[in-house]
C-alpha positions as CSV (number, residue, x, y, z in Angstrom):
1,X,0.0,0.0,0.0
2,X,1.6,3.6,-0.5
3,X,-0.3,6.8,0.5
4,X,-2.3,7.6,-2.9
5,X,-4.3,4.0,-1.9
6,X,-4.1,4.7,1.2
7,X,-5.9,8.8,0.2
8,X,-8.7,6.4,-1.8
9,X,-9.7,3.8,0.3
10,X,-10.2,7.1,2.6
11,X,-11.8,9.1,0.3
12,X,-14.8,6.2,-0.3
13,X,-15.4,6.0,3.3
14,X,-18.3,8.7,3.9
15,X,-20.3,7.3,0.7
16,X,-20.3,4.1,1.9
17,X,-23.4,2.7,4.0
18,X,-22.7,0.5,6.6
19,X,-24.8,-1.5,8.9
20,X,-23.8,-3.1,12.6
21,X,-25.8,-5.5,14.8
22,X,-24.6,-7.3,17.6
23,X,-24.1,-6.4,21.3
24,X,-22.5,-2.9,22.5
25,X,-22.1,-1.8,26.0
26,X,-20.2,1.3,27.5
27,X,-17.0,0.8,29.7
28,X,-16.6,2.9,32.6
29,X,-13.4,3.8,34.2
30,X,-13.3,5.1,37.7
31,X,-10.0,6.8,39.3
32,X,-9.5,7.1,43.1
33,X,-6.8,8.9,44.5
34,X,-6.3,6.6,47.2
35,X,-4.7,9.3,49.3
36,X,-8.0,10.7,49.9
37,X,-8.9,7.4,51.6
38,X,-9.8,7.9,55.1
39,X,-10.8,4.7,56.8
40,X,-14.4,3.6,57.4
41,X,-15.9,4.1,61.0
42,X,-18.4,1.6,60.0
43,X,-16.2,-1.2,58.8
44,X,-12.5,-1.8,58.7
45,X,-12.1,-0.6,54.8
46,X,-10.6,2.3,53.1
47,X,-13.4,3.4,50.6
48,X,-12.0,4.3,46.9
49,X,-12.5,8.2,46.6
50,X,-13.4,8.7,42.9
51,X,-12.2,11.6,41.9
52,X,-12.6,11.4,38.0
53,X,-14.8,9.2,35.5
54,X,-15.2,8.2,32.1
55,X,-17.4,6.7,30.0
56,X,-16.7,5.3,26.5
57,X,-18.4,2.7,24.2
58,X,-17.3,-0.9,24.1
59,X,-17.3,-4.2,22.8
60,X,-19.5,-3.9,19.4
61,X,-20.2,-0.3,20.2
62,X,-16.7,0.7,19.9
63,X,-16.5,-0.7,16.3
64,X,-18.9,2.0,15.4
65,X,-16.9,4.1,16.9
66,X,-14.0,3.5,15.1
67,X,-16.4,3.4,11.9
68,X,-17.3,6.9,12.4
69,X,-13.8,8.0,13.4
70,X,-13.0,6.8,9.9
71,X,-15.2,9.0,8.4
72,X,-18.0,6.9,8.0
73,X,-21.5,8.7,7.9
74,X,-24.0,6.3,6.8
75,X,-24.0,4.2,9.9
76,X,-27.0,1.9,10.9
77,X,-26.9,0.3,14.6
78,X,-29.2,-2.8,15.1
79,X,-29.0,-3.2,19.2
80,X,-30.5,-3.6,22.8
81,X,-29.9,-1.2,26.2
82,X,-32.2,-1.4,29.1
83,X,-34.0,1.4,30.5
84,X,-31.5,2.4,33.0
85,X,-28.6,5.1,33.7
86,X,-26.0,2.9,31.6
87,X,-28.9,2.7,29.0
88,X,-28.8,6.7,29.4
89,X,-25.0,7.1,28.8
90,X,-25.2,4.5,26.2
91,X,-27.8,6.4,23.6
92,X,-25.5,10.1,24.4
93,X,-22.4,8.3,23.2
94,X,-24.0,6.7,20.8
95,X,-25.3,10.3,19.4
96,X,-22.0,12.4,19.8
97,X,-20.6,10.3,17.5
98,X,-23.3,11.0,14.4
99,X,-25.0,7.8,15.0
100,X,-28.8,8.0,15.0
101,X,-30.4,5.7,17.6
102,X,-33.4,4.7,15.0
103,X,-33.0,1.1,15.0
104,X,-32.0,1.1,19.0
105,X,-34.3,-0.9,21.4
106,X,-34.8,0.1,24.6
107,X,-36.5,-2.1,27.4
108,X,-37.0,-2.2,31.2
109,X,-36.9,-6.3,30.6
110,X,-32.9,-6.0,29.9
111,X,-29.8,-3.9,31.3
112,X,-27.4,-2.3,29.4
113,X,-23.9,-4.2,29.8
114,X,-21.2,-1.9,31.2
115,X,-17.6,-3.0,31.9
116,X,-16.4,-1.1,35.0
117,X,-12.4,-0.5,36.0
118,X,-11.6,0.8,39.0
119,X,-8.1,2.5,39.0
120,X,-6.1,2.9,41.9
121,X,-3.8,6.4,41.9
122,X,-1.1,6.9,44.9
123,X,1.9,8.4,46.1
124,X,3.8,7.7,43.2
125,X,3.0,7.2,39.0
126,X,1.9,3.5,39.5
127,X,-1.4,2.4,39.1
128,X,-3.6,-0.8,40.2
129,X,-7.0,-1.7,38.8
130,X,-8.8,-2.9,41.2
131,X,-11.3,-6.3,39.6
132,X,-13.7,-5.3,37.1
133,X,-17.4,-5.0,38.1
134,X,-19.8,-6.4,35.5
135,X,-22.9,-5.8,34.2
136,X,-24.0,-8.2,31.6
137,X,-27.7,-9.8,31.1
138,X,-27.9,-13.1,32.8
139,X,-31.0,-14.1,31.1
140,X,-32.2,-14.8,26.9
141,X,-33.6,-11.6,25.5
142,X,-37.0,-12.0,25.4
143,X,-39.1,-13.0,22.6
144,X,-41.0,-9.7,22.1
145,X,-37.5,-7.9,21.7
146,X,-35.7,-10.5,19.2
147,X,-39.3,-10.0,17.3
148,X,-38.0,-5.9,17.1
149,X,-34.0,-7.0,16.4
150,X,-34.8,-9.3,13.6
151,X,-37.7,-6.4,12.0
152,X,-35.0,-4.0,12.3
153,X,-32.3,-5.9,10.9
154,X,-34.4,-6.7,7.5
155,X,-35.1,-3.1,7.4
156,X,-31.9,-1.9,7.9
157,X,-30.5,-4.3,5.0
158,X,-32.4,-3.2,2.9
159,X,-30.4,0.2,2.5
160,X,-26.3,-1.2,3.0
161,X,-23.2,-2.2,1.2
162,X,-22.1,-4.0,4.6
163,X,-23.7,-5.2,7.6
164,X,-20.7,-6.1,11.0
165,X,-22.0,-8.7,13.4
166,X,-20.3,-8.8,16.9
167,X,-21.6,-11.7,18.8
168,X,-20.0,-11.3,22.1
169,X,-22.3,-11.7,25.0
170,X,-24.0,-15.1,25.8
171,X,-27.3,-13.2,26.3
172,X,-26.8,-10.7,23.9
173,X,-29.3,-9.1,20.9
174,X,-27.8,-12.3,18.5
175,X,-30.2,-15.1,19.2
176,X,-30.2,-18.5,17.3
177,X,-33.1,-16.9,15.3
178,X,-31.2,-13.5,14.5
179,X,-28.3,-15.8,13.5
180,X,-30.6,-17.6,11.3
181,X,-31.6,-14.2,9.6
182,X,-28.1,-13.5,9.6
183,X,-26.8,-16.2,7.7
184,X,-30.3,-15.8,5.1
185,X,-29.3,-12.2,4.4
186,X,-25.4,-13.0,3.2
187,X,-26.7,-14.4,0.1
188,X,-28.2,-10.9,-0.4
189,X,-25.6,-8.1,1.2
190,X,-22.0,-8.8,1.9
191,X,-21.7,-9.8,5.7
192,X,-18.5,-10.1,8.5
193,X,-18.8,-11.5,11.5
194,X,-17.1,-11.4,14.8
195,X,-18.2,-13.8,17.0
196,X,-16.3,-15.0,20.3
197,X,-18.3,-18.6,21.0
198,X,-20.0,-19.2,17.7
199,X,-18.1,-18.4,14.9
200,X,-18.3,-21.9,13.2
201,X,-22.5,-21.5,13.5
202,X,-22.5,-18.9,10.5
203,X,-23.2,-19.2,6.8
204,X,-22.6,-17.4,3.4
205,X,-20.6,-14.2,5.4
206,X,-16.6,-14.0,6.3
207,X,-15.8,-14.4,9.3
208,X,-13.1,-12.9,11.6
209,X,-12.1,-14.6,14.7
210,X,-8.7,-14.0,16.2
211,X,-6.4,-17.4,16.1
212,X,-7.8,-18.6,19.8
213,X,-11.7,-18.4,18.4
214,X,-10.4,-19.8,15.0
215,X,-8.2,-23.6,16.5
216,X,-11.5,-23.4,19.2
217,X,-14.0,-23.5,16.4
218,X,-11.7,-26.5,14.4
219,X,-10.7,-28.6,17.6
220,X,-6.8,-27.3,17.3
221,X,-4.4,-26.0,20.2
222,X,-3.5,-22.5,19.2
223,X,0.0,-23.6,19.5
224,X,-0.1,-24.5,16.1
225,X,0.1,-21.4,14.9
226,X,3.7,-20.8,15.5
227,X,4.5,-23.7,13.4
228,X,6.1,-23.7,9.9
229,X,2.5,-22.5,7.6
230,X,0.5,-22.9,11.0
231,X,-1.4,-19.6,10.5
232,X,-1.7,-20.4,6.9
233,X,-3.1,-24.2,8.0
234,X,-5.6,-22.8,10.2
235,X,-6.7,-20.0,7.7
236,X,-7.6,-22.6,4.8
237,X,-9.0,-25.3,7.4
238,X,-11.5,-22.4,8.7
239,X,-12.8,-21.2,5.2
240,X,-12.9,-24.5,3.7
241,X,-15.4,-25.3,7.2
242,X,-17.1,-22.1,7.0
243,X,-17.3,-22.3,2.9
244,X,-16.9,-18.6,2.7
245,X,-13.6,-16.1,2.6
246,X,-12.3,-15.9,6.1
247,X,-10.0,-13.5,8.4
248,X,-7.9,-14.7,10.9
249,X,-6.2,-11.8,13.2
250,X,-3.2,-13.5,14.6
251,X,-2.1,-10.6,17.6
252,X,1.6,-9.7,17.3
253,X,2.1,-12.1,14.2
254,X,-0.2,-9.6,11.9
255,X,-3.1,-10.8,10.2
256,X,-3.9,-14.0,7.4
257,X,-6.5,-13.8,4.4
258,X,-7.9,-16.9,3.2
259,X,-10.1,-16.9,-0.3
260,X,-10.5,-20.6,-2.4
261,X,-7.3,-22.0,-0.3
262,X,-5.0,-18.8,-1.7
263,X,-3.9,-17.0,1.6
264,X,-2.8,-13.6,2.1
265,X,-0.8,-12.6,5.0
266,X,0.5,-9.3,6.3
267,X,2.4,-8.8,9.1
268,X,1.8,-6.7,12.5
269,X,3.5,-3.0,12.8
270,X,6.1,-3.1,15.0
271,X,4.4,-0.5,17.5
272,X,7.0,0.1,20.4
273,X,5.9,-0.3,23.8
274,X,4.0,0.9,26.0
275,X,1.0,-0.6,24.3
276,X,-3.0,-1.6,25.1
277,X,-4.3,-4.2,23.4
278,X,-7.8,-3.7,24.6
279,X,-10.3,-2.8,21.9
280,X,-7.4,-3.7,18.8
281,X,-9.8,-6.2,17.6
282,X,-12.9,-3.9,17.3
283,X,-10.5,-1.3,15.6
284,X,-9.5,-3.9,12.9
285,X,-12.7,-4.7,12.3
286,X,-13.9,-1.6,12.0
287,X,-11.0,-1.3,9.2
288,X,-11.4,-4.3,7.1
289,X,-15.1,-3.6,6.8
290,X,-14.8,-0.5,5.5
291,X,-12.3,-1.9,3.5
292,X,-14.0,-4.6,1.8
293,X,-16.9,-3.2,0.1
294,X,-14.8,-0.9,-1.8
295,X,-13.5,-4.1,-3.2
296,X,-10.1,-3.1,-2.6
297,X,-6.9,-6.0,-3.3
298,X,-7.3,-8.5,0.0
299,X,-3.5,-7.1,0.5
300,X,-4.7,-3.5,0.8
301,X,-7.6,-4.2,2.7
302,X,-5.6,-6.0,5.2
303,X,-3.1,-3.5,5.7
304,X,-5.8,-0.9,6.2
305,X,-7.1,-3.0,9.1
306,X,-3.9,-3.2,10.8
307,X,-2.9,0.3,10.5
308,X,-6.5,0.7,12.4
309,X,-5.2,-1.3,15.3
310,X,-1.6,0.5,14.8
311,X,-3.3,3.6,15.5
312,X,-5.0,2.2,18.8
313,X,-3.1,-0.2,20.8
314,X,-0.7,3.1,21.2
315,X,-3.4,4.7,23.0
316,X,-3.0,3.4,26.4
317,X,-5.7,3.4,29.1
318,X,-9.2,3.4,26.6
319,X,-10.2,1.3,23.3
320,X,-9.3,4.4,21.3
321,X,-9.8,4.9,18.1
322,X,-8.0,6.1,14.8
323,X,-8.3,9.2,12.8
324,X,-8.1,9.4,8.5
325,X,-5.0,11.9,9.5
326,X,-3.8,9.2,12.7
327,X,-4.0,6.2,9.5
328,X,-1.3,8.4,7.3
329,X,0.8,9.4,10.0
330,X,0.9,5.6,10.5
331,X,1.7,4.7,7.2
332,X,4.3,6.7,6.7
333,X,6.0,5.4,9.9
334,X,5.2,2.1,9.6
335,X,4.8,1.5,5.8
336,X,8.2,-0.2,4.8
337,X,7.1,-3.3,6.9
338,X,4.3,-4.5,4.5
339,X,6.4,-3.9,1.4
């Protein structure tokens, strides 16, 4: 890739129409400055003094976040909150970054999943985050709501050039029903999927798992993929299952492309430490589907979608996200690795 392909696939972005369903939540991070901490006359504990807090969309939320840092403006969000203060914070995020909430179901039957971080502050610069605190739906959706997902997901394809699918949460919006619809509407639109526990359950769309989700789905210790062709093994094994393209994100080893058995592999940029992982798979993507529908070379499309993550694992202490003007800085300082 070299920055005139780069200034194209970029260019294409707001024009393009792009459609997401799966399950978002926001993640919360709470600072205490633990030398605030006075301890409890009631019980013998020193309460966390919070003394900043932050709020910012996760799991399939923070893919359209990345979409829309991209530049993407045609952005269609097929998804569930509850009727509560997450729910609240949710739909503002959601709206500050020029997504309309049309297609967003709200419910007193559901909460809204939220990842909360407590972080410790001290004396010195070191930090400790204290266990997360989860809120995640215990319980199916209900019938009545998948009735609205699955209306609002043939509605929504019928005006897209892509629909994203993040399956993440065991009780999420992406019931065996909306799957089935799912896997009926790739042999209509072009579909990607990332799924964490049922990537192997869809049809006619490519999928994207990372190399753990991928040897999970074919019975295969993810050992093998430092072996001699082990990434490309796994790649063709996966699409020739799945009977569709598929991506296989493979962390610090870069990234492998598999279409009828030819692989295409690009490598990781070498982004010097410190580094966050956390969100670098929502970031890629976010890329690679923005990528694909301009039917860009599976080469270029790749790279895009790692210079995506490139931007955001250097972004240390949130998902983050990367800018069109973040993507060429990146090129140009990582660019000679992909030749």
């Amino acid at each position: 890739m070299n920055p005139q392909i780069l200034e194209q696939m970029l260019e294409k972005i707001p024009s393009l129409r792009v459609s997401l369903i799966g399950d978002g939540c926001i993640d919360v991070y709470w600072h205490a400055d633990m030398r605030l901490s006075e301890l409890s006359r009631e019980v013998p504990q020193h309460p966390l003094p919070i003394v900043e807090e932050r709020f910012s969309l996760g799991a399939g939320a923070n893919v359209l976040a990345n979409l829309a840092a991209l530049g993407a403006k045609n952005i269609q969000y097929i998804g569930c909150i509850g009727n509560d203060w997450r729910g609240v914070i949710f739909k503002k995020l959601l709206l500050e970054i020029g997504v309309a909430d049309d297609f967003l179901i709200a419910s007193d039957k559901i909460i809204t999943p939220a990842y909360c971080k407590p972080i410790r502050h001290g004396i010195s610069d070191v930090t400790s985050e204290d266990p997360r605190i989860d809120f995640c739906n215990r319980t199916p959706l209900p019938e009545e709501l998948e009735e609205q997902v699955i209306a609002s997901l043939r509605k929504a394809a019928e005006n897209t050039d892509i629909l994203i699918v993040c399956d993440q949460f065991q009780n999420g919006c992406i019931t065996q029903r909306v799957l089935d619809v799912i896997n009926e509407l790739g042999n209509r639109i072009p579909v990607i999927v990332d799924s964490r526990d049922r990537v192997g359950d869809y049809r006619n769309a490519m999928i994207k798992p990372n190399e753990v989700e991928a040897c999970r789905c074919l019975g295969l210790s993810p050992e093998i993929v430092s072996e001699p062709q082990g990434a490309e093994k796994i790649a063709r094994a996966l699409e020739e299952k799945n009977k569709h393209p598929v991506v296989v994100t493979l962390g610090a080893q870069g990234a492998i492309r598999c279409e009828n058995g030819e692989c295409v592999r690009v490598p990781a940029a070498p982004v010097p430490p410190p580094i966050d992982f956390v969100g670098a798979g929502d970031s890629f993507l976010a890329g690679f589907a923005l990528a694909y529908p301009q039917q860009s070379s599976p080469r270029d499309a790749l790279i895009f979608a790692t210079l995506v993550s490139a931007v955001t694992i250097a972004k240390i202490g949130t998902t983050g996200v990367a800018t069109p003007q973040e993507m060429r800085e990146t090129l140009t300082r990582y660019g000679d690795c992909f030749e």
